[in-house]
ZAVEXTOR-105544 format. One line per 4 residues: number of its first residue (from 1); their letters; for each residue x, y, z of C-alpha. Coordinates in steps of 0.25 Angstrom, whole numbers, plus 5000, padded with zeros to 4 digits. Layout:
N
NUM = a = X/Y/Z ~ ...
// end
This chain:
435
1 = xxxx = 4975/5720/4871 ~ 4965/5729/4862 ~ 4954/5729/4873 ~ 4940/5725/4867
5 = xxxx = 4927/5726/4873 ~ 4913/5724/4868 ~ 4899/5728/4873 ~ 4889/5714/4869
9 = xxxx = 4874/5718/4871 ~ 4864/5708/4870 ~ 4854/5717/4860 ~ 4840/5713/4865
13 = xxxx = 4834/5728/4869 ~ 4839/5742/4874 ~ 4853/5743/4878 ~ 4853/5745/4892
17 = xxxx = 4862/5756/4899 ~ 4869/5744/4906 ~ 4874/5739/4893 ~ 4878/5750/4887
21 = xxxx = 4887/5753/4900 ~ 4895/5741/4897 ~ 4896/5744/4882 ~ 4900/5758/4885
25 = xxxx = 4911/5751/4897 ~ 4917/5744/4885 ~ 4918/5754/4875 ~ 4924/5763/4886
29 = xxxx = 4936/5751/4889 ~ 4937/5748/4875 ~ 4939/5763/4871 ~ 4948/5767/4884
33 = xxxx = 4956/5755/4880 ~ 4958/5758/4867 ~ 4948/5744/4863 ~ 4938/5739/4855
37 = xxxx = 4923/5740/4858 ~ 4914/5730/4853 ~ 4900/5727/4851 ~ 4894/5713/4853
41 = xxxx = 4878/5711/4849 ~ 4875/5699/4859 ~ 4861/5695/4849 ~ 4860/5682/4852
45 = xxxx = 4847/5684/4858 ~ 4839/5682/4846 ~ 4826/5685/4851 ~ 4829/5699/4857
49 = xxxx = 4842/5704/4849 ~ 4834/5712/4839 ~ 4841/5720/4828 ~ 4834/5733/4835
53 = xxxx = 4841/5729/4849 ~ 4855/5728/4842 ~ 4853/5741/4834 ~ 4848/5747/4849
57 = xxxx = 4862/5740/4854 ~ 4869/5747/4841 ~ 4863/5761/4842 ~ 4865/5762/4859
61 = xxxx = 4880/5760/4854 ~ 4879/5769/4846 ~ 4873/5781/4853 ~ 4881/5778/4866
65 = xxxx = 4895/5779/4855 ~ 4899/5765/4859 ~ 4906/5764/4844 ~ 4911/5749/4844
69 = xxxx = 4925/5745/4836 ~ 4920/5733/4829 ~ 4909/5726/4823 ~ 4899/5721/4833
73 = xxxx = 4897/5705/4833 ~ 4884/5700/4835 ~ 4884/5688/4844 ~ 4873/5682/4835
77 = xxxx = 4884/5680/4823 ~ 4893/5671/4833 ~ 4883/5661/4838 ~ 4890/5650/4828
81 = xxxx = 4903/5653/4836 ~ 4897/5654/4848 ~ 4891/5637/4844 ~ 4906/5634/4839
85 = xxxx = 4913/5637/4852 ~ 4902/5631/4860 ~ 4906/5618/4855 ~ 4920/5620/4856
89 = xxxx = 4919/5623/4872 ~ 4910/5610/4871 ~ 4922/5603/4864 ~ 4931/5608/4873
93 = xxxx = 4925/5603/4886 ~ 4921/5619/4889 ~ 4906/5617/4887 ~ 4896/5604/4886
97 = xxxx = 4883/5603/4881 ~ 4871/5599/4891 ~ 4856/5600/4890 ~ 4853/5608/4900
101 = xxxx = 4840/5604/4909 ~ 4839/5591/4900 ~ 4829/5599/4891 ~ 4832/5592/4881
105 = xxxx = 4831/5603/4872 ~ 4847/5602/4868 ~ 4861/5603/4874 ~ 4866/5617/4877
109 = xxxx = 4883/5620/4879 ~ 4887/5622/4892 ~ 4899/5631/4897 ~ 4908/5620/4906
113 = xxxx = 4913/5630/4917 ~ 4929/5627/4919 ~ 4927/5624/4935 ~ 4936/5633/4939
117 = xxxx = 4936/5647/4946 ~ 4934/5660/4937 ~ 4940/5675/4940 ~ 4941/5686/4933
121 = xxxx = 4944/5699/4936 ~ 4933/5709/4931 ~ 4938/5723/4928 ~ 4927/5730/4935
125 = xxxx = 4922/5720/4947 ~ 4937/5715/4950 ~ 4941/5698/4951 ~ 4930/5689/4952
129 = xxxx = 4930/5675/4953 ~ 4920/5663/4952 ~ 4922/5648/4956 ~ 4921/5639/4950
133 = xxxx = 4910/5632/4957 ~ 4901/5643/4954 ~ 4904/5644/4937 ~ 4894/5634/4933
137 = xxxx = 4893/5628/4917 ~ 4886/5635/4909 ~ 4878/5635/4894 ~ 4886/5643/4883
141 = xxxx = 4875/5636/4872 ~ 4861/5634/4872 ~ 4853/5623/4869 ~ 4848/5629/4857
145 = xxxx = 4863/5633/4853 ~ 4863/5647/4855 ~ 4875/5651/4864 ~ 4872/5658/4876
149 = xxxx = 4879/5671/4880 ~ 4890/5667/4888 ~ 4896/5661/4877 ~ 4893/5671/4866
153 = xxxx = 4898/5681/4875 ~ 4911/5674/4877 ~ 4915/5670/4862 ~ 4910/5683/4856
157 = xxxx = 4919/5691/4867 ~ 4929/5682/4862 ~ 4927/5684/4846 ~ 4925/5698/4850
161 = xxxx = 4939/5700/4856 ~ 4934/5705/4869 ~ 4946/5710/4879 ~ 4935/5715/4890
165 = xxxx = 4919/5711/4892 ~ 4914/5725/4901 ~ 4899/5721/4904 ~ 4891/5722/4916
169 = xxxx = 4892/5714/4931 ~ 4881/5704/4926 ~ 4890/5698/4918 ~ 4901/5694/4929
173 = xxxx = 4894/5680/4931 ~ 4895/5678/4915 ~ 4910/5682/4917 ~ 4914/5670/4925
177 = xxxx = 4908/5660/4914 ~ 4913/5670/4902 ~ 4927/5668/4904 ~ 4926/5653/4908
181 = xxxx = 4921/5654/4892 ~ 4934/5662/4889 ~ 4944/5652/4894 ~ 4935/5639/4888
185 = xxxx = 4936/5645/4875 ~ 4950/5649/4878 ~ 4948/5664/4874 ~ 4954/5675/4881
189 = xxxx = 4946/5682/4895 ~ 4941/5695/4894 ~ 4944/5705/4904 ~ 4929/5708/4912
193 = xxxx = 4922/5721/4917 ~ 4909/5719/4923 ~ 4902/5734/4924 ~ 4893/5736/4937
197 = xxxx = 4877/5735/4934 ~ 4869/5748/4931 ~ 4859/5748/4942 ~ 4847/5757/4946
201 = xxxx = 4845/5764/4958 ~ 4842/5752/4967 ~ 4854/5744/4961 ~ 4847/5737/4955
205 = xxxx = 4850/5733/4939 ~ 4845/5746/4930 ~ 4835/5744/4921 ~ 4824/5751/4913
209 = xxxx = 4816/5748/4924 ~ 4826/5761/4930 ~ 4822/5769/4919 ~ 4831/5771/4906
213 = xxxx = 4840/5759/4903 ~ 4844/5758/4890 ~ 4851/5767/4882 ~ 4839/5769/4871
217 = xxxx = 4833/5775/4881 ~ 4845/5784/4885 ~ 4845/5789/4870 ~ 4831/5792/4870
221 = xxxx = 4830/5799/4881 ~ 4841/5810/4876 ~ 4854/5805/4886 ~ 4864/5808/4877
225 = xxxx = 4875/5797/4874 ~ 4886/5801/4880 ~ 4879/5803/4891 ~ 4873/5790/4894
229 = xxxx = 4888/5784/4890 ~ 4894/5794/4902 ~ 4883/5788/4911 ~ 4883/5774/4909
233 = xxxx = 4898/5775/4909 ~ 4899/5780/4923 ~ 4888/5769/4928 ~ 4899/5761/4934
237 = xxxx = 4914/5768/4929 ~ 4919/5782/4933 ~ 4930/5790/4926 ~ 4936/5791/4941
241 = xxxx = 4936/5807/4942 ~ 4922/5808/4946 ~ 4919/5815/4932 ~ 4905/5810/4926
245 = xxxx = 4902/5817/4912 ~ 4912/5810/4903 ~ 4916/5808/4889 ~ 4916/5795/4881
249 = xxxx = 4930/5798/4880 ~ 4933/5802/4894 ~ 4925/5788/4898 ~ 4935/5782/4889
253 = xxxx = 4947/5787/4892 ~ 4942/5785/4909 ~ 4935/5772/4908 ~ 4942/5760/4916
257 = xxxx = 4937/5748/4923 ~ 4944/5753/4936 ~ 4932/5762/4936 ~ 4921/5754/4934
261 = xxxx = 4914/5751/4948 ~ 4909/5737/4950 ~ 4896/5741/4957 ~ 4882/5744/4951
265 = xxxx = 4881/5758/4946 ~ 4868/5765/4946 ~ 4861/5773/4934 ~ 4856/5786/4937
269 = xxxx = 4847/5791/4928 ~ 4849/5807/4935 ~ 4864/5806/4932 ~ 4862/5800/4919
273 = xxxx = 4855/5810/4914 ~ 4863/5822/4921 ~ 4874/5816/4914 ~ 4867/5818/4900
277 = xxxx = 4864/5832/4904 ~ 4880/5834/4906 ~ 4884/5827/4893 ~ 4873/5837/4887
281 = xxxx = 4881/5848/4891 ~ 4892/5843/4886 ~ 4888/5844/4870 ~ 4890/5854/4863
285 = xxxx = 4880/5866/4864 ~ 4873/5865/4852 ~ 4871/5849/4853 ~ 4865/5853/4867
289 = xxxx = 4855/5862/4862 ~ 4850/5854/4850 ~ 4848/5843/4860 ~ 4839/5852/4869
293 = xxxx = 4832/5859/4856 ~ 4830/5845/4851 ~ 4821/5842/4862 ~ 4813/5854/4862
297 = xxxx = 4811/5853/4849 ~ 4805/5839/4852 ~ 4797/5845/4862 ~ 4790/5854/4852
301 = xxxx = 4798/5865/4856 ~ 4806/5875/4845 ~ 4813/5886/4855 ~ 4821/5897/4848
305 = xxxx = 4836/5890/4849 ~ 4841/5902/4857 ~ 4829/5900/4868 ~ 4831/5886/4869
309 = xxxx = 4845/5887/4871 ~ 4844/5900/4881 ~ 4834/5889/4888 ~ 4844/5876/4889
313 = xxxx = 4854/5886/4895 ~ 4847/5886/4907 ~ 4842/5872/4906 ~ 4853/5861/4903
317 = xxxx = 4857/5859/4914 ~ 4844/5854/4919 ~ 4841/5847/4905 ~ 4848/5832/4906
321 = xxxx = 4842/5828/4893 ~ 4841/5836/4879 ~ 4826/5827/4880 ~ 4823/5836/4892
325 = xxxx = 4825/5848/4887 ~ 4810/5853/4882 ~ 4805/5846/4895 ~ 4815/5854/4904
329 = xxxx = 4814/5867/4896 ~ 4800/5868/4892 ~ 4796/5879/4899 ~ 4805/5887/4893
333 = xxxx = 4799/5885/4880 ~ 4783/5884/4884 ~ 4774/5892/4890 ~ 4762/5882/4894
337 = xxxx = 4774/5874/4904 ~ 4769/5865/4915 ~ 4768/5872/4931 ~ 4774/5864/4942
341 = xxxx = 4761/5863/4950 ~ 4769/5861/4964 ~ 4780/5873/4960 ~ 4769/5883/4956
345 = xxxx = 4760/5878/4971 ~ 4774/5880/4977 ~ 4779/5893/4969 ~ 4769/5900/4963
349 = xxxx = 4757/5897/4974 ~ 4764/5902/4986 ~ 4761/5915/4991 ~ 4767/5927/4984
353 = xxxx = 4773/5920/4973 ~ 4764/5925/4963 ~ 4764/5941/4967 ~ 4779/5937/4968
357 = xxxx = 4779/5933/4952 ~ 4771/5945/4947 ~ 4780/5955/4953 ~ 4793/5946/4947
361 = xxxx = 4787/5948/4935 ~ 4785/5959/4935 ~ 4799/5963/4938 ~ 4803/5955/4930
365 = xxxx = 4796/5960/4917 ~ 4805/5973/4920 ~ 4817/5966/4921 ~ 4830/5970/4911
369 = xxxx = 4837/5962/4908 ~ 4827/5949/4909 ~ 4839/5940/4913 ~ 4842/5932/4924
373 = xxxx = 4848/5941/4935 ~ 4840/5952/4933 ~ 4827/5942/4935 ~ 4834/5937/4948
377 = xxxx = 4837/5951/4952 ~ 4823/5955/4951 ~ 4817/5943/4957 ~ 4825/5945/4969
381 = xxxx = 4823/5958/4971 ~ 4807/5956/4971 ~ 4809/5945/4979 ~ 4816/5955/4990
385 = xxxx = 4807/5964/4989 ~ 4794/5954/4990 ~ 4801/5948/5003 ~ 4800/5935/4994
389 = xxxx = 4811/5925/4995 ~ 4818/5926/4980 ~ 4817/5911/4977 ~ 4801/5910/4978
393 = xxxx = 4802/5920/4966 ~ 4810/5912/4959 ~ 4805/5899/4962 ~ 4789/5904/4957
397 = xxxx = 4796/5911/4946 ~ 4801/5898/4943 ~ 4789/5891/4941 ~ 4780/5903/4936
401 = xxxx = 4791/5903/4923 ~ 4794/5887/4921 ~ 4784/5881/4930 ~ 4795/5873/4937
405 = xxxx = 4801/5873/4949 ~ 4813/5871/4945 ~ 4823/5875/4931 ~ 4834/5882/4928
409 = xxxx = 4840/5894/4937 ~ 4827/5903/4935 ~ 4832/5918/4932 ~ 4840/5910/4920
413 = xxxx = 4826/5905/4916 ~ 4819/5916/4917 ~ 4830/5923/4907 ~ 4829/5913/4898
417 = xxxx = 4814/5914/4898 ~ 4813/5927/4895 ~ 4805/5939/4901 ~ 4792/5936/4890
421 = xxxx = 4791/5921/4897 ~ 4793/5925/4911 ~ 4784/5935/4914 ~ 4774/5929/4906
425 = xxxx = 4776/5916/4912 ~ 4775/5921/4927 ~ 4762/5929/4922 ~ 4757/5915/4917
429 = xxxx = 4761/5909/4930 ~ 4753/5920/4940 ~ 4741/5920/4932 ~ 4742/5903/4931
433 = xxx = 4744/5902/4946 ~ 4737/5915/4952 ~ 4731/5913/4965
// end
């Protein structure tokens, strides 16, 4: 059997990070497996199902490198099939028509539930079973003649070929009524996977009320690709090895539904974006530092190449986003940078920071070479002869130089800034903040 599998969004908006799981779930099966991927545009909703929202549904693809193996269907193109084998269910004695309510606003088709129990065994939550007392009939056509989505789903999985339906846990209740559809219109079962839901903190389901929720929003804020595909892969399945930072192909070659969990699994914007920053780190050198120049540049900055690069050295791997990169490096580039009001009350206020700076700079306006160990070397050595604990040295110098309290390791900073910007910078900061 050629496995096939299919992601089938409902193009009404943004693509949310939850259904780009599952389509990246079922490119992973089809490819470990050796498959077919396929892509299923369910537009019926005429209202709502632009031709901007499909091409949003094309382009996330796209981006994400979910490459599909055949010719997407449009749901909208089957709704004369979808009519015909209404009717034939109704012939059959599978379905009746009925107006619901007595409206009288016309008959709709209705699903006749076989009566008897119905299992399956799910490949991610195990066997489950409903009786049959609890499988109520159900519509498959409206009123006005537009199919509803149980039955779309069913016959344009049938047409379609699919082997394996990999969607998320809301779906389970659909399942039972799903393959009741399968045997009426005596098609073949699909082996089911119903994934875990994303949720937020409070377990409850995420949504752009939680911040970033859709993979526009991803892109636009500079996570690259392969990252967000890493991350979304691990919310709910693990390689098993406790290795986190993955390939595509590596995903691929790992992924199984023996380890996808069965419980909620909880977005985490802090490890989302550290896992950017590792797959940063993993392109090549020069595709990282046009990323970080790009965003300087965009910022109105033009460093000199060798500068910038000296700068993102030290920087990267504090920078989790080539967007962040002017914001977390501007002081290397400015003069007029923002103080820290709290770190200069806490470091450059207290008694004897200021006589402590000047006599710093001064020693360190002799120093050879101006390089990071012979900066520590003096500092401390002024600290031993002041009876000053080295770290308050370091911590006003700190601020005097970036106005932060906190950055990279402070003697490489200060080698990278240079003698001309340190001194002056700490002579800017004594006469800013003198007493």
């Amino acid at each position: 059997m050629t496995v096939r599998t299919r992601f089938a969004p409902s193009p009404t908006g943004n693509v949310h990070i939850g259904n780009m799981r599952a389509a990246i779930y079922n490119w992973l099966y089809a490819r470990h497996c050796g498959g077919r991927f396929l892509l299923r545009i369910e537009d019926t909703d005429r209202e709502r199902s632009t031709p901007e929202a499909c091409r949003t549904v094309l382009e996330s693809m796209e981006w994400l490198g979910l490459t599909v193996d055949e010719a997407p269907l449009y749901q909208t193109t089957r709704l004369a099939a979808h009519r015909a084998a209404a009717e034939t269910l109704v012939a059959a004695g599978h379905a009746y028509r009925e107006d619901k309510g007595g409206t009288g606003r016309g008959e709709c088709i209705v699903f006749r539930m076989p009566g008897t129990d119905v299992a399956f065994h799910d490949e991610v939550k195990g066997d489950l079973a409903k009786a049959a007392a609890d499988l109520k009939d159900f519509v498959i056509v409206r009123s006005d003649g537009n199919p509803v989505f149980h039955l779309a789903n069913v016959l344009d999985d049938i047409e379609m070929g699919i082997t394996h339906v990999i969607r998320g846990d809301d779906h389970v209740e659909n399942t039972f009524r799903h393959i009741a559809l399968f045997r009426a219109l005596g098609a073949p079962v699909p082996r089911y996977a119903h994934l875990p839901m994303i949720v937020n903190a409070q377990g409850k389901p995420y949504s752009k009320r939680d911040g970033d929720a859709y993979v526009g929003q991803f892109r636009e804020k500079g996570v690259l690709a392969e990252a967000l595909f890493n991350y979304l892969a691990l919310l709910g399945w693990s390689p098993g090895d406790g290795r986190e930072v993955l390939s595509r192909d590596e995903m691929t070659a790992l992924f199984s539904f023996e380890r996808v969990q069965s419980s909620p699994a909880q977005f985490d914007m802090t490890k989302m974006l550290w896992m950017n920053g590792e797959h940063m780190r993993r392109l090549p050198a020069a595709d990282r530092m046009a990323g970080h120049l790009a965003d300087l540049r965009a910022h109105g900055l033009e460093p000199d190449a060798g500068y910038a690069a000296r700068v993102v050295a030290i920087m990267e791997d504090r920078i989790k986003l080539f967007s962040d990169t002017a914001a977390q490096t501007a002081y290397f580039f400015a003069e007029d940078f923002p103080f820290d009001d709290k770190a200069v009350r806490k470091r450059l206020l207290r008694e004897g920071a200021r006589e402590g700076l000047a006599a710093l700079r001064d020693r360190w306006a002799a120093a050879v070479p101006f390089d990071g160990p012979t900066l520590e070397a003096a500092l401390k050595d002024l600290a031993a002869a002041r009876g000053q604990p080295h770290p308050d040295l370091i911590h006003a110098t700190r601020v005097a130089v970036s106005g932060s309290p906190a950055g990279p390791g402070l003697f490489a900073m200060l080698e990278v800034l240079g003698r001309d910007r340190v001194l002056a910078r700490i002579t800017r900061a004594l006469e800013r903040f003198a007493g």
